[in-house]
N, C-alpha and C positions, 0 to 999 in steps of 0.2 A: 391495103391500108393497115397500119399495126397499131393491134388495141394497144391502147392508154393501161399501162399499170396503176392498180390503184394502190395509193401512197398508206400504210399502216399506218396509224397514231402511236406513236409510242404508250407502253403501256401505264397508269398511272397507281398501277399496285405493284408492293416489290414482290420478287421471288419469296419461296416459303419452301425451308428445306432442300434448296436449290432447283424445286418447282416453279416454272413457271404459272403466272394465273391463266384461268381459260379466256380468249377473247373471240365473243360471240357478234357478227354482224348483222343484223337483221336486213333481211332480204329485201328486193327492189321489188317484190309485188307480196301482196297477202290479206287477208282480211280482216287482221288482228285489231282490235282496235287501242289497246295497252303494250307495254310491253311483257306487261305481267302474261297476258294471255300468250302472247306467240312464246316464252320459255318455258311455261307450262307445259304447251303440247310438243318442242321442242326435247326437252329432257322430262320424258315420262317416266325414263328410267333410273329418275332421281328418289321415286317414290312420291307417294299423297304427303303435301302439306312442307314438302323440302323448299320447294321454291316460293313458294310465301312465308316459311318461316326465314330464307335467304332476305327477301326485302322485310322482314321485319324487324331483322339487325341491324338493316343497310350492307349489308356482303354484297351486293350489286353496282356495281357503280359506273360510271361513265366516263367521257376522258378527260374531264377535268377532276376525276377523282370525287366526286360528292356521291353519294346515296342516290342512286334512283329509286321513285317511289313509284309502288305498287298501281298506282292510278298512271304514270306516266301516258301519254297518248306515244303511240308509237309512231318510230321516225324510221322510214326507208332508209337503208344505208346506215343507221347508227350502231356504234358499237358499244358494247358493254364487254366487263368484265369481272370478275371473281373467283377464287379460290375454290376448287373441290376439294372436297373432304376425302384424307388420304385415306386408302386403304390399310388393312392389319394387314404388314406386310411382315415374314422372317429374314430377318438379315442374312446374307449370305455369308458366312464367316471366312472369307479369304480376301487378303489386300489385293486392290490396284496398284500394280506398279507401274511407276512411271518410267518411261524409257528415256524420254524426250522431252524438254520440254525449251521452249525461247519465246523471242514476241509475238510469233506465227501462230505456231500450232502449241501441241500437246501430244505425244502418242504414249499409251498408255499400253500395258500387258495386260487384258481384260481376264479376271477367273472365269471357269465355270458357272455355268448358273445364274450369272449378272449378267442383267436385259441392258441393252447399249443404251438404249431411250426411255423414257416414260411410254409406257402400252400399256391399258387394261388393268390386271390386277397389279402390275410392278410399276412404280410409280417413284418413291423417293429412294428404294432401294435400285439403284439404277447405275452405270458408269458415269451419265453423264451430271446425275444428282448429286451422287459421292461427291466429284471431282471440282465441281459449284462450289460446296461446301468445303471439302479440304483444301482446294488451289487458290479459295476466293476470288475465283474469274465467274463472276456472276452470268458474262458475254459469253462463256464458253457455249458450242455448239461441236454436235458430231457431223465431221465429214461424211461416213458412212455408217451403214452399222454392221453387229456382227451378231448371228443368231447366240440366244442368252444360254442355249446349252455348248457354244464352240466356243473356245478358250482362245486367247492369242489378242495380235497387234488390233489397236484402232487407234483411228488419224482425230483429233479435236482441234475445230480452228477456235482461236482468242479472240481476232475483230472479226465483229461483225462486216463490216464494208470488203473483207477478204474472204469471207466464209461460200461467195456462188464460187467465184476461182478455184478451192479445193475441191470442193461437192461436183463440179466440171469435169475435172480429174477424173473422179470415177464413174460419171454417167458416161463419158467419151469414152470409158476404160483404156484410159492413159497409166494407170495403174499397176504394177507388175505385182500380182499376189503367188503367194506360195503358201498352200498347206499342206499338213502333216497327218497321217490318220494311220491308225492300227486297227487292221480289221483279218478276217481269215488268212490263210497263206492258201492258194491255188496254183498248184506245179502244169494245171493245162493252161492256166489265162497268161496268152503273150503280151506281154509288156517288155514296152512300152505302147501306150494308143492312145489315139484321141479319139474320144467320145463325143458324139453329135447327136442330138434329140428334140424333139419339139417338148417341153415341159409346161404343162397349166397348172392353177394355183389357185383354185377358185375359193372364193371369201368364204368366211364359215367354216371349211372343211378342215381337216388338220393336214391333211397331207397333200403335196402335189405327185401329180401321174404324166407318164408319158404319152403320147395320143398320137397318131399319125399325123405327119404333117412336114410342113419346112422347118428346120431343125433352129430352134432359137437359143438352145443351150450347148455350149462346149468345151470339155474338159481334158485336160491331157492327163494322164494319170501313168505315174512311173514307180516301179516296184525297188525300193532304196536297199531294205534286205529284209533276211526271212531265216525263221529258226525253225524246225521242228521239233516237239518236245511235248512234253505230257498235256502241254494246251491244245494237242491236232492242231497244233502248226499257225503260226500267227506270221504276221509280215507286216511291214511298217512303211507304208507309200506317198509318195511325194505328187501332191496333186494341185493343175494349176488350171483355174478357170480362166477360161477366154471371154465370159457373159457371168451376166449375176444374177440365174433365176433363184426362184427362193426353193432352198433344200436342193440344190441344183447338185452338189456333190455326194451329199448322201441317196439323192434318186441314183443317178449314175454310178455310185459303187455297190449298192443294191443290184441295177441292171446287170451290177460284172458278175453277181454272183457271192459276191467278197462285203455283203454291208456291215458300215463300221461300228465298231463294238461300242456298246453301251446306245444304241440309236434305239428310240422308244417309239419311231414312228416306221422305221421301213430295215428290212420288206413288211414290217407287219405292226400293225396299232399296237401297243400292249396295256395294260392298267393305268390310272394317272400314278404318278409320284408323288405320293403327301409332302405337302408343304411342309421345307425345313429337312429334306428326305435328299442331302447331299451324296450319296454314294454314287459308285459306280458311273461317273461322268460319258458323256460321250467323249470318243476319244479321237478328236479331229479339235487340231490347233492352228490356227493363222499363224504360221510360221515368219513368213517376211512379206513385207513392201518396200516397193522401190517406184519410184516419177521422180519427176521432172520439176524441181518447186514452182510453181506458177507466179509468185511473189519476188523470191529470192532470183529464180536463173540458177539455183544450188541441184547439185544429184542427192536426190536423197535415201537412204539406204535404212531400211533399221528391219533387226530380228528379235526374234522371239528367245530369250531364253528357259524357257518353261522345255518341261520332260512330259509325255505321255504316260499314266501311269499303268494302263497296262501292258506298256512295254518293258519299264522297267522294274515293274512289281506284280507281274500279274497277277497271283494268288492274293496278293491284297486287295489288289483292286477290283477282285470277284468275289472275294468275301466283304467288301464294302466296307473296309475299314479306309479309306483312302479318304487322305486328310489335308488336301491342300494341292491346289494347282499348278505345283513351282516344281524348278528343278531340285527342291529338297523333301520329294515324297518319300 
């Protein structure tokens, strides 16, 4: 028998800085007797006194949009919602550019440093917040994402009623991705190979590891060319995942021996990067995609024209003057 989807309310507060509001359902069992009580012990992590100074604005509200008040008795299954309080965030000073754009989608050339989605501390500085606010497609949503330190293509659908059909795409990995990375130059590692590994990710930690097992991650990875020269020898590789575990390319070019330059998590943790602290990018680009449009029946083709910059400037991009994600570093 197939469970019943339950039907969303549409939300009855607008976006804010191309934010969406939070919408919180209260659960079908609990002992709360308010709703005040169940958001209380729900977001402790708001601090003392955030959530009752929220209903005593009326920042809380319901889905006809009025104020919930603080006494409310609480309703199984009811949903509220409201606004959190953005984070101090630093802007990331390089444009989004747009590659693409019609009724469908959107794909954009994402910089460095821009997180694809709202996560944690990055919130309105974001691809997909920018893109709210400069395209004013309120509807926009990201098909996929792209880690906020890797540079290059992402897909954005416009309607909503098309947005599983894209997101499809890449869960099926119907997808043909191509990335780009500069990392060591190795004259024993034969290339071309495909890389096969089991990869875990467990929450909390920063980095994933590879573990024995049936291999759920696979990467083909080709050596495109290679310089020797007072950098001990760099090489510029063209690499294509078959799976989309997280960090799945930088574990596996790690694994080779060869991990890619400016990677702050593997082979090895290093310092955090102070906030606002743009240098030295990692240097792995989402070069191209290509499907099958799920909507149109169209082939759809689009690349990257962005430059790696420690290929093409590497003493700048090691002394950290590197100023911009494009192909006009």
């Amino acid at each position: 028998m197939r469970r019943r989807r339950t039907v969303l309310p549409p939300s009855p507060l607008p976006q804010r800085h191309g934010v969406d509001p939070v919408r919180v359902r209260l659960p079908a069992e609990g002992a709360w007797a308010t709703v005040r009580e169940h958001l209380v012990e729900r977001l402790t992590g708001a601090g003392d006194g955030v959530v009752d100074g929220m209903f005593d604005a009326g920042l809380i509200v319901g889905a006809d949009g009025r104020a919930v008040a603080a006494d409310a008795p609480y309703v199984p299954g009811m949903f509220v919602w409201f606004h959190r309080d953005l984070p101090d965030e630093v802007p990331v000073p390089f444009p989004l550019e747009v590659v693409h754009r019609d009724e469908h989608i959107v794909v954009v050339d994402k910089p460095h440093f821009l997180a694809t989605t709202p996560r944690g501390s990055h919130v309105a500085e974001t691809a997909l917040a920018r893109l709210r606010r400069e395209l004013e497609i309120p509807a926009l949503t990201a098909a996929h994402r792209l880690d906020r330190l890797t540079a290059g293509l992402v897909l954005f659908t416009v309607r909503p009623e098309e947005r599983g059909a894209y997101q499809t795409l890449f869960r099926d990995r119907r997808v043909h991705k191509e990335y780009e990375a500069v990392a060591p130059y190795d004259p024993g590692l034969e290339l071309p190979r495909t890389v096969r590994s089991r990869i875990v990710k467990e929450r909390g930690v920063l980095t994933a590891r590879e573990v024995a097992g049936e291999p759920n991650a696979v990467s083909r990875v080709e050596l495109v060319e290679h310089r020797s020269d007072g950098n001990g020898g760099l090489a510029r590789y063209r690499l294509a995942p078959g799976t989309g575990q997280t960090h799945q390319l930088r574990v596996h070019m790690a694994a080779l021996g060869v991990p890619i330059l400016g990677d702050p998590l593997y082979p090895e943790v290093t310092g955090p990067v102070p906030a606002g602290d743009f240098r030295r990018p990692l240097q792995l680009l989402a070069r191209a995609l290509e499907f099958t449009d799920p909507v149109t029946g169209g082939e759809r083709r689009f690349r990257s024209g962005r430059e790696l910059a420690a290929w093409t400037s590497y003493d700048r991009w090691a002394a950290g003057t590197y100023d911009g994600p494009t192909g006009r570093q």
